[in-house]
N, C-alpha and C positions, 0 to 999 in steps of 0.2 A: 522953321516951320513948327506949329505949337500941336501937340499933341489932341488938342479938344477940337482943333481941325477934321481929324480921323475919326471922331466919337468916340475918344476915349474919355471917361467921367474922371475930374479932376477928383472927388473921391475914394477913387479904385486908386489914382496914382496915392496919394498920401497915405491909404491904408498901405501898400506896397512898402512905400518908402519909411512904414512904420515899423513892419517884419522887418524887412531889411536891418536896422538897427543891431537884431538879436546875433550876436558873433555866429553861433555856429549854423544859423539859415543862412546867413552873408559867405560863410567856407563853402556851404555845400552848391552854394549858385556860383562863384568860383570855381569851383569843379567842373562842374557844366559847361561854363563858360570858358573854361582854358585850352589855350589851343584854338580859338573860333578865328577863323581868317575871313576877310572881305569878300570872298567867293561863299563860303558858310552862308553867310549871311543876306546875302542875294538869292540864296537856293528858297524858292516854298515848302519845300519837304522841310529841308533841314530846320528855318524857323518855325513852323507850326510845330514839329518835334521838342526845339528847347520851348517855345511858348508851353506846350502841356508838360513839359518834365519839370521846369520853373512852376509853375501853375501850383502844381503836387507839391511841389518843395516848400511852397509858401502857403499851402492847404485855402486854394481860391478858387472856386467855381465858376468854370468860365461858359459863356454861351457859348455858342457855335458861331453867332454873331459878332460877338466881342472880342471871339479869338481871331474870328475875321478882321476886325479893324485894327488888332493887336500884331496882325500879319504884315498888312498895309502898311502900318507907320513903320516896321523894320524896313522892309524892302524900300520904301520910298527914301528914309535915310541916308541911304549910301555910306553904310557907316564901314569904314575901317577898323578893326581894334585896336591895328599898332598904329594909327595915325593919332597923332597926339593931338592935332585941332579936332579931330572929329571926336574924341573924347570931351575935351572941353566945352564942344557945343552941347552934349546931351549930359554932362552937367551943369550946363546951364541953363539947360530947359527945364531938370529937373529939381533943382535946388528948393 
């Protein structure tokens, strides 16, 4: 399932995936993200929490909208962390 599905702007991801590059924003969303289990990640609270703490991290201004649709493609995911195929599908989505 492709993320432009959800109205996420193929834009937003490549500026993302451009931060991402710089070591020490890639540790500190590491941080964030360690520790995140498959329940985590199904919870609304808990994703809109890392969506805005990520958000900050990578200094991105999100609508209320955006983080809505930024919600949506988590929870529709079903992502696992320690599942190693479901790693490999959202890098492949996002490559």
């Amino acid at each position: 399932m492709s993320y432009t599905k959800f109205g996420i702007k193929p834009e937003f991801v490549e500026r993302v995936k451009y931060k991402m590059k710089n070591p020490v924003t890639k540790d500190r969303i590491k941080q964030v993200t360690n520790g995140l289990t498959k329940y985590d990640l199904q919870d609304r609270v808990k994703v809109k929490k890392l969506i805005r703490t990520s958000a900050s991290i990578l200094q991105e201004n999100l609508t209320e909208s955006s983080e809505d649709k930024l919600i949506q493609f988590v929870l529709a995911q079903r992502i696992d962390p320690n599942n190693t195929l479901h790693l490999i599908k959202l890098w492949a989505m996002f490559r």
